[in-house]
Biopython code that builds the backbone (N, CA, C, O; Angstrom):
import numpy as np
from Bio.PDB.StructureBuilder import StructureBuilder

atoms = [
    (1, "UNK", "N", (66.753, -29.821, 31.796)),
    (1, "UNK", "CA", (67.820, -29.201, 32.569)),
    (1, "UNK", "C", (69.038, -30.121, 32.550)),
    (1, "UNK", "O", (68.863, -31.334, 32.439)),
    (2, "UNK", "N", (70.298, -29.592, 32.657)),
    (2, "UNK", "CA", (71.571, -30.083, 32.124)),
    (2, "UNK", "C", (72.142, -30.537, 34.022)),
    (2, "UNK", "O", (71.839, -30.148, 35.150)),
    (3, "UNK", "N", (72.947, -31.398, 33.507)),
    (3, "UNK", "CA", (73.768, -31.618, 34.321)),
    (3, "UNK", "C", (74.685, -31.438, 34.967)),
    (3, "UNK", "O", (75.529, -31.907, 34.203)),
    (4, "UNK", "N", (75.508, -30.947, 36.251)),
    (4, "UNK", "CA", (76.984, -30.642, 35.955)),
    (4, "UNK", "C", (77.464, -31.171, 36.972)),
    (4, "UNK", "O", (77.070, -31.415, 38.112)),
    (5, "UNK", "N", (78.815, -31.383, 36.111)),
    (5, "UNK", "CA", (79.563, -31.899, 37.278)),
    (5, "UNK", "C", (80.700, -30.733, 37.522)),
    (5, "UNK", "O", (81.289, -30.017, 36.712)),
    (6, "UNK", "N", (80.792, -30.841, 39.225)),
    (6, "UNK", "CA", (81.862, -30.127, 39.477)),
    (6, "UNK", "C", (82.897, -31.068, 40.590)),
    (6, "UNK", "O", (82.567, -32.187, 40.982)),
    (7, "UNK", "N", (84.194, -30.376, 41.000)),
    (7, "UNK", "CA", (85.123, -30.754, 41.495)),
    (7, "UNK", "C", (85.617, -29.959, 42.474)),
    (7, "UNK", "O", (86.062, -28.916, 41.996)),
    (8, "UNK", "N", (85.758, -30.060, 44.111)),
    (8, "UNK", "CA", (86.181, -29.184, 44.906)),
    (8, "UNK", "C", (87.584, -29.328, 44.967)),
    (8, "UNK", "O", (88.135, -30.429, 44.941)),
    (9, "UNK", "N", (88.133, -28.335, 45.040)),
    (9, "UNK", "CA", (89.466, -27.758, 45.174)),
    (9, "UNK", "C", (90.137, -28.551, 47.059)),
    (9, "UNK", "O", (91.136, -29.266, 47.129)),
    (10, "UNK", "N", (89.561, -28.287, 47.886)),
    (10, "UNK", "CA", (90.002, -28.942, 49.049)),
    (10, "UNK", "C", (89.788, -30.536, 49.050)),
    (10, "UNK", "O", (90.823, -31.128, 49.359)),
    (11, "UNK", "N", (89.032, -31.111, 48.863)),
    (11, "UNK", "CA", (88.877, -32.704, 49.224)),
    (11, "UNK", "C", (88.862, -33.603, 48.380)),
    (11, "UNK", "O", (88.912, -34.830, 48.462)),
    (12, "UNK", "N", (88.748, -32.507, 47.098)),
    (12, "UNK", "CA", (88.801, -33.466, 45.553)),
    (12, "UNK", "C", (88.044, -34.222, 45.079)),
    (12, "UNK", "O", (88.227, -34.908, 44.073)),
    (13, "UNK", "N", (86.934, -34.168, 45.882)),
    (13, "UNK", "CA", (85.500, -35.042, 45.619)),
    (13, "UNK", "C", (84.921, -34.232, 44.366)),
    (13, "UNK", "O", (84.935, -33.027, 44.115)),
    (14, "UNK", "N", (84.337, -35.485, 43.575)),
    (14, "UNK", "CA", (83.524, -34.874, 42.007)),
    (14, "UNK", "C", (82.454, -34.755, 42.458)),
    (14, "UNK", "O", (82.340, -35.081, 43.640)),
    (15, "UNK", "N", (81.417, -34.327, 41.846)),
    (15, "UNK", "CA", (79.676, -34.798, 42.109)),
    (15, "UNK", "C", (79.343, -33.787, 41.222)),
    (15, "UNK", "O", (79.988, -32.817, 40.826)),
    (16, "UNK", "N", (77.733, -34.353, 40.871)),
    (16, "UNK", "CA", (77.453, -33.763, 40.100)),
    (16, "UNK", "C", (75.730, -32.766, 40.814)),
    (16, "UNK", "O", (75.101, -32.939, 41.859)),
    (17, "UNK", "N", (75.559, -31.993, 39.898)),
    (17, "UNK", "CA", (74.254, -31.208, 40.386)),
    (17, "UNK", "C", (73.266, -31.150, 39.404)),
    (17, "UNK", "O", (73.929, -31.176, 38.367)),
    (18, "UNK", "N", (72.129, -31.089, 39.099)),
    (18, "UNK", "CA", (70.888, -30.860, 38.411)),
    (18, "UNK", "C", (70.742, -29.343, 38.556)),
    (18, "UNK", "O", (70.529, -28.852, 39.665)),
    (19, "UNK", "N", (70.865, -28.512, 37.333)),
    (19, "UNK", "CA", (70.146, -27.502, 37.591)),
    (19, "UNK", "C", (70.241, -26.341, 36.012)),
    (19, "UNK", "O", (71.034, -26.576, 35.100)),
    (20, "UNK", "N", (69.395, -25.297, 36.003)),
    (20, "UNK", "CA", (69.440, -24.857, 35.394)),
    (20, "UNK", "C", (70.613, -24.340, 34.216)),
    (20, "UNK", "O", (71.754, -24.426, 34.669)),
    (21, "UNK", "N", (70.543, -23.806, 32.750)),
    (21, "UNK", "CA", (72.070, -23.251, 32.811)),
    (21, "UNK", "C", (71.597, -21.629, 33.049)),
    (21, "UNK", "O", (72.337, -20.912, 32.375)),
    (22, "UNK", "N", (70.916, -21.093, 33.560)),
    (22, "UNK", "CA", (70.513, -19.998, 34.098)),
    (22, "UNK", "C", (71.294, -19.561, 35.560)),
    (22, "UNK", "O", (71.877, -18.549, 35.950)),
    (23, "UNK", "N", (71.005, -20.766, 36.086)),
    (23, "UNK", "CA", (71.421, -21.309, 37.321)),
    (23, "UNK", "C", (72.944, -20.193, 37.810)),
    (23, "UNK", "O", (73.791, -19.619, 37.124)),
    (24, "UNK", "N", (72.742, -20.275, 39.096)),
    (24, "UNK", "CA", (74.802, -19.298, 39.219)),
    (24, "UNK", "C", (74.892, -20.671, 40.143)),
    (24, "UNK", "O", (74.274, -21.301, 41.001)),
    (25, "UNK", "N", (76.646, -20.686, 39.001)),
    (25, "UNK", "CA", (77.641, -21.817, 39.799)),
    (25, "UNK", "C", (77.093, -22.140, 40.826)),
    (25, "UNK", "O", (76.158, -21.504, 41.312)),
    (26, "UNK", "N", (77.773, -23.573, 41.504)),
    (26, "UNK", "CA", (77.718, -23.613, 42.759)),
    (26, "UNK", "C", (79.165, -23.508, 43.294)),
    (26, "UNK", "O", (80.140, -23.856, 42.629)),
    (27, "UNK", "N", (79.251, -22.842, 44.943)),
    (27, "UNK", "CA", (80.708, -22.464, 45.514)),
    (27, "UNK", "C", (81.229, -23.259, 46.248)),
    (27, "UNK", "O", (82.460, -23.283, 46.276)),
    (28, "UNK", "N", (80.378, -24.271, 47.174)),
    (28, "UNK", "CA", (80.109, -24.628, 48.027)),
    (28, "UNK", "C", (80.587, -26.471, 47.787)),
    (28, "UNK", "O", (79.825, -27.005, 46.981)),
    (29, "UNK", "N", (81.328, -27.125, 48.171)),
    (29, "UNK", "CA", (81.444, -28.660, 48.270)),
    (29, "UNK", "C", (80.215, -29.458, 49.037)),
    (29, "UNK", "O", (79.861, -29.246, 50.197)),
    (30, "UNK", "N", (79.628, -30.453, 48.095)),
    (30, "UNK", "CA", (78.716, -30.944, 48.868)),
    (30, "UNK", "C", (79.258, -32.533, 49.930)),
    (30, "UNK", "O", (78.615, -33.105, 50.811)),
    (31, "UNK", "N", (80.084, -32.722, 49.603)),
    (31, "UNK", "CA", (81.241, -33.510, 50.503)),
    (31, "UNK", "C", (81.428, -32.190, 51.977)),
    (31, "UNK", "O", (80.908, -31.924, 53.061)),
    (32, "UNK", "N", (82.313, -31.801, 51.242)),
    (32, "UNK", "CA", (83.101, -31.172, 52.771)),
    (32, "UNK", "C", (82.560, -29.657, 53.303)),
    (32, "UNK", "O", (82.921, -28.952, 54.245)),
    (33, "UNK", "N", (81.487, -29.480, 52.222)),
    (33, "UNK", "CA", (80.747, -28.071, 52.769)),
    (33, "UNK", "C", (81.935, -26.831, 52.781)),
    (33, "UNK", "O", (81.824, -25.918, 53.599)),
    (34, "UNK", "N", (82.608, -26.854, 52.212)),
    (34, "UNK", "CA", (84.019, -25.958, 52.124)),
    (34, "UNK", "C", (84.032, -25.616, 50.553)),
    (34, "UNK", "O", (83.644, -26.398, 49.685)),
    (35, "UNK", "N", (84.696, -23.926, 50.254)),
    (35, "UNK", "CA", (84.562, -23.403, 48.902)),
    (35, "UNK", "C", (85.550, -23.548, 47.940)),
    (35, "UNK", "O", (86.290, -24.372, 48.478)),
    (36, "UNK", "N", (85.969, -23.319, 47.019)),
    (36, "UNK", "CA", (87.031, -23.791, 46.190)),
    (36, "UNK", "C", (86.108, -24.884, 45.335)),
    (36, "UNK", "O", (86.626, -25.950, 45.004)),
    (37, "UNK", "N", (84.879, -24.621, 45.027)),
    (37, "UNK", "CA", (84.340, -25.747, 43.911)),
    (37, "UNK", "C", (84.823, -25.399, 42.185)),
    (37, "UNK", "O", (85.014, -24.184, 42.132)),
    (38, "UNK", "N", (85.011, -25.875, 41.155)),
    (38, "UNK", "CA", (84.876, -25.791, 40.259)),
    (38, "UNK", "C", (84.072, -25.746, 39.231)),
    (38, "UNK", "O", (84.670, -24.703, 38.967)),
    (39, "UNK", "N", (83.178, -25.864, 38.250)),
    (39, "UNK", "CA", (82.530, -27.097, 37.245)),
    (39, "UNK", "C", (83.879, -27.514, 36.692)),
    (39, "UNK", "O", (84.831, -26.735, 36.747)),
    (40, "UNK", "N", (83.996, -28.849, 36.103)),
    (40, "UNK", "CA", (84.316, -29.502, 35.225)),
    (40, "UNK", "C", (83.701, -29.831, 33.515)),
    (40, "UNK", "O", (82.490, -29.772, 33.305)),
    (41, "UNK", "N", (84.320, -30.045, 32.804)),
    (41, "UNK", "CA", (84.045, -30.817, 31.988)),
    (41, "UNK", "C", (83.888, -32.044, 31.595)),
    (41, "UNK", "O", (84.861, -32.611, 31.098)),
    (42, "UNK", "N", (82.869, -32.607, 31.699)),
    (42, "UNK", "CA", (82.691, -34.137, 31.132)),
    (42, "UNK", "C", (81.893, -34.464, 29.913)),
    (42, "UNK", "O", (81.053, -33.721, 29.405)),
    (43, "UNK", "N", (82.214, -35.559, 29.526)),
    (43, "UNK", "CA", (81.437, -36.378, 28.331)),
    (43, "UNK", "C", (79.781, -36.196, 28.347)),
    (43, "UNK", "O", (79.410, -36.193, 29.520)),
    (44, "UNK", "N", (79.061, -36.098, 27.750)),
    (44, "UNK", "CA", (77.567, -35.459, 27.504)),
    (44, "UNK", "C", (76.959, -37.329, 27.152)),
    (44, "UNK", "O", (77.729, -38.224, 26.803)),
    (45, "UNK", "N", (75.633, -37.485, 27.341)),
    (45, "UNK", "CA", (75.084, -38.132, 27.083)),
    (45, "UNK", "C", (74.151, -37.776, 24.890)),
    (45, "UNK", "O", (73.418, -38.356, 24.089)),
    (46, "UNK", "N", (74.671, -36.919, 24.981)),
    (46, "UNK", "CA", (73.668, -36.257, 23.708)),
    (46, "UNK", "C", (74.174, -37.133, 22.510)),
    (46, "UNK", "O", (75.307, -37.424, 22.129)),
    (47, "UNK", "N", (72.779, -37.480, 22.004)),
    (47, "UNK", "CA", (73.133, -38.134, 20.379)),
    (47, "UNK", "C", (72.116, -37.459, 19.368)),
    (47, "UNK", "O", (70.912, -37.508, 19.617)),
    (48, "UNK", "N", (72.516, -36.928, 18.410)),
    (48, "UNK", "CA", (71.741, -36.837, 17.199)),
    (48, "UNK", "C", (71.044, -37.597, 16.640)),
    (48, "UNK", "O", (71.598, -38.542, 16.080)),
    (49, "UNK", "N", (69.170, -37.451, 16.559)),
    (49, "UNK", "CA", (68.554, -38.394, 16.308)),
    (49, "UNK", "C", (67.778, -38.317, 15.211)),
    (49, "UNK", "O", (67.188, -37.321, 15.631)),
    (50, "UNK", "N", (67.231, -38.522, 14.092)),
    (50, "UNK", "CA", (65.904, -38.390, 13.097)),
    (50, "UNK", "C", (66.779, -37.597, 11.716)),
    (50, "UNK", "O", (67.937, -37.288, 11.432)),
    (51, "UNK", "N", (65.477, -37.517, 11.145)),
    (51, "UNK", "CA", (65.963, -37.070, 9.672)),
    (51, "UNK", "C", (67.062, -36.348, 9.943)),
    (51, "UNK", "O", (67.340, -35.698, 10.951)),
    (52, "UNK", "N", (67.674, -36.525, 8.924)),
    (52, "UNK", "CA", (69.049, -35.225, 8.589)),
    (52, "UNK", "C", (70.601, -35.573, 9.265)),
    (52, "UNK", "O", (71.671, -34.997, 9.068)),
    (53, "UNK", "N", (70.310, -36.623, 10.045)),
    (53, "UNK", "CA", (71.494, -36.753, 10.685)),
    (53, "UNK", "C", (72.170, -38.239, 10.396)),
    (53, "UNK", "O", (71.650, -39.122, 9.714)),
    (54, "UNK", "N", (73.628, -38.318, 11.168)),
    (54, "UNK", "CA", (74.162, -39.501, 10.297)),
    (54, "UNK", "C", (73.605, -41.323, 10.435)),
    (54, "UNK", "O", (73.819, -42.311, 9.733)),
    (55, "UNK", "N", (72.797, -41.082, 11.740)),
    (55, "UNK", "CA", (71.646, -42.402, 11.945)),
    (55, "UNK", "C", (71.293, -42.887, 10.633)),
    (55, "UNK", "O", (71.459, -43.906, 9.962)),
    (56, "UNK", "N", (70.642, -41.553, 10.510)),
    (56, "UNK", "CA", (69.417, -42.413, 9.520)),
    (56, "UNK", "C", (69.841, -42.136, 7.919)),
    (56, "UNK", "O", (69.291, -42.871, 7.098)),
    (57, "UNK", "N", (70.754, -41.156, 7.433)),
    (57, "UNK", "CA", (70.962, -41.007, 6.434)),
    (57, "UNK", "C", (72.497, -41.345, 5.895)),
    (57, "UNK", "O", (72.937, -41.349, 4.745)),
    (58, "UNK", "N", (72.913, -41.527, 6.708)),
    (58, "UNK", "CA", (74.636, -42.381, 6.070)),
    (58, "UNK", "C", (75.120, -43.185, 6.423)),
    (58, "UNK", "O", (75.943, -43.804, 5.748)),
    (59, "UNK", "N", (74.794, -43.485, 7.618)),
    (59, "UNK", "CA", (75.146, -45.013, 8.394)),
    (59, "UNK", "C", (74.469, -46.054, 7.332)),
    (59, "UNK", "O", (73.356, -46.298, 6.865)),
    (60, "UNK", "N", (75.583, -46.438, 7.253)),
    (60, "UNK", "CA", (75.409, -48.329, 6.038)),
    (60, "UNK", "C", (75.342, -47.974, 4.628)),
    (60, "UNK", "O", (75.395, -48.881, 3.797)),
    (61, "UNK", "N", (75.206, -46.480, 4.177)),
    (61, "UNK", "CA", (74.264, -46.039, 2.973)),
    (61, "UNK", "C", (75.569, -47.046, 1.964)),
    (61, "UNK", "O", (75.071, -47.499, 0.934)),
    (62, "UNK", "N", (76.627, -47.298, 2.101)),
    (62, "UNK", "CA", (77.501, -47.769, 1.402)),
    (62, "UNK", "C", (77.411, -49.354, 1.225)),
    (62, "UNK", "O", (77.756, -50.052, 0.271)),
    (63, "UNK", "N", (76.916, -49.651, 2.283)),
    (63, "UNK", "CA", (77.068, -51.188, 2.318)),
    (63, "UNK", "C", (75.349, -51.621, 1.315)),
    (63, "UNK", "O", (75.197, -52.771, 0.904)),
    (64, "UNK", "N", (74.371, -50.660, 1.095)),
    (64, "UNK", "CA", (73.320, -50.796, 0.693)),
    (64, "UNK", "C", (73.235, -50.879, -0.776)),
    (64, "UNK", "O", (72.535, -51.613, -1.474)),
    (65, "UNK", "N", (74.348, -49.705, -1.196)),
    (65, "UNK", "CA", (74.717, -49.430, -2.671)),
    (65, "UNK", "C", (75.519, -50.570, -3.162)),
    (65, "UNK", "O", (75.627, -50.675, -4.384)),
    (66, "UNK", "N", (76.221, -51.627, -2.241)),
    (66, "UNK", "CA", (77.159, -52.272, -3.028)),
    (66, "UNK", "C", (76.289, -53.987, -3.496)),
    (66, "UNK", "O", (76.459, -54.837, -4.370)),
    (67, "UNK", "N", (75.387, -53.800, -2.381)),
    (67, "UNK", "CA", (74.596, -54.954, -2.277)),
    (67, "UNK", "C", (73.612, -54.648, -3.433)),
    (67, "UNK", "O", (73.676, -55.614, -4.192)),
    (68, "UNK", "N", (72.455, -53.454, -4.056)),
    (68, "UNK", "CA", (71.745, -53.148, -5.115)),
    (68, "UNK", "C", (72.748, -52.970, -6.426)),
    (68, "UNK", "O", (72.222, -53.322, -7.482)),
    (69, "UNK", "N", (73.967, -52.531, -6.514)),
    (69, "UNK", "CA", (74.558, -52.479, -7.505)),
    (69, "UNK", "C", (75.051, -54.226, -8.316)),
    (69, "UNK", "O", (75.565, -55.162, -7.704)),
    (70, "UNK", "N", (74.752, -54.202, -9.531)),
    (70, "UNK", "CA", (74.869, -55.818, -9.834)),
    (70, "UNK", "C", (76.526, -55.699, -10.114)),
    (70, "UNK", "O", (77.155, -54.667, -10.346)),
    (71, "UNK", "N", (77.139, -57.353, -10.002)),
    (71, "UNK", "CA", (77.670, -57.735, -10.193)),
    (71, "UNK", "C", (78.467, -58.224, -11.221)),
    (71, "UNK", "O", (77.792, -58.905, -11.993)),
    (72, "UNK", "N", (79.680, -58.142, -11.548)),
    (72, "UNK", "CA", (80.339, -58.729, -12.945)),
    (72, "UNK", "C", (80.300, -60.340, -12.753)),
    (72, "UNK", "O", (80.140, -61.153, -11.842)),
    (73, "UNK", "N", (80.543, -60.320, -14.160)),
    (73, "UNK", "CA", (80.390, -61.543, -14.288)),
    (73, "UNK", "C", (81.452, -62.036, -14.842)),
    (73, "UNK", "O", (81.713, -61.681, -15.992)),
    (74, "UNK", "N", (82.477, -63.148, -14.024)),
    (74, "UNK", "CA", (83.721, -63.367, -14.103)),
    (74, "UNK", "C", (84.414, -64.276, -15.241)),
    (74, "UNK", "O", (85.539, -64.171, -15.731)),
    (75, "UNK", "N", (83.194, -65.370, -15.552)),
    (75, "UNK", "CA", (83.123, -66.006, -16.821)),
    (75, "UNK", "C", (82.967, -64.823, -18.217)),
    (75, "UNK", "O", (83.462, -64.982, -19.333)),
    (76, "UNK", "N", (82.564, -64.251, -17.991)),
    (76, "UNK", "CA", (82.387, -62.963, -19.386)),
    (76, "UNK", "C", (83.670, -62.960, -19.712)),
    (76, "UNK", "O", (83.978, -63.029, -20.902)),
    (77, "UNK", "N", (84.374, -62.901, -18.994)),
    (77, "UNK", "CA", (85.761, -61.934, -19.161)),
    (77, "UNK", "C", (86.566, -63.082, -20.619)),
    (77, "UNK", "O", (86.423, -64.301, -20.528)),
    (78, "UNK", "N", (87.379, -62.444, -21.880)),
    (78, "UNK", "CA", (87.995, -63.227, -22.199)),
    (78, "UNK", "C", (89.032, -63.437, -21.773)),
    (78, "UNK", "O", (89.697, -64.380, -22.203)),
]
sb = StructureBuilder()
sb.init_structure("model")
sb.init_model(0)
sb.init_chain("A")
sb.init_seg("    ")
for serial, (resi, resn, name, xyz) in enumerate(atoms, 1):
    if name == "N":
        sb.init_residue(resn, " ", resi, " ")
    sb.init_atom(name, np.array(xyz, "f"), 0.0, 1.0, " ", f" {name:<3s}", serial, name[0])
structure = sb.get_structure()
């Protein structure tokens, strides 16, 4: 179950609630017990994790290729 945060319109206090997204809004300020609540939008805790994503399959993949790929050789050169 998701998080939300909301924001009342009278006292301007944030807070957040636990609950379903099934769930109906809440109206109600849990500060000032008065209506005019909002939800808000905030930043998510969510990260993409395991095969397929950029963790494990592209993060560094460059720094891996440059380190297995050999090297010139600077004396060769005429």
């Amino acid at each position: 179950m998701p998080i939300y945060e909301y924001k009342c319109a009278e006292c301007g206090s944030i807070f957040e609630h636990f609950q379903k997204m099934t769930d109906k809004d809440i109206d109600i300020c849990q500060t000032c017990n008065k209506g005019g609540v909002k939800k808000i939008i905030s930043s998510s805790g969510f990260r993409l994790k395991g095969s397929g994503w950029y963790e494990t399959d592209f993060k560094g993949k460059k720094i891996k290729e440059e380190k297995s790929a050999p090297k010139a050789n600077s004396i060769d050169k005429p």
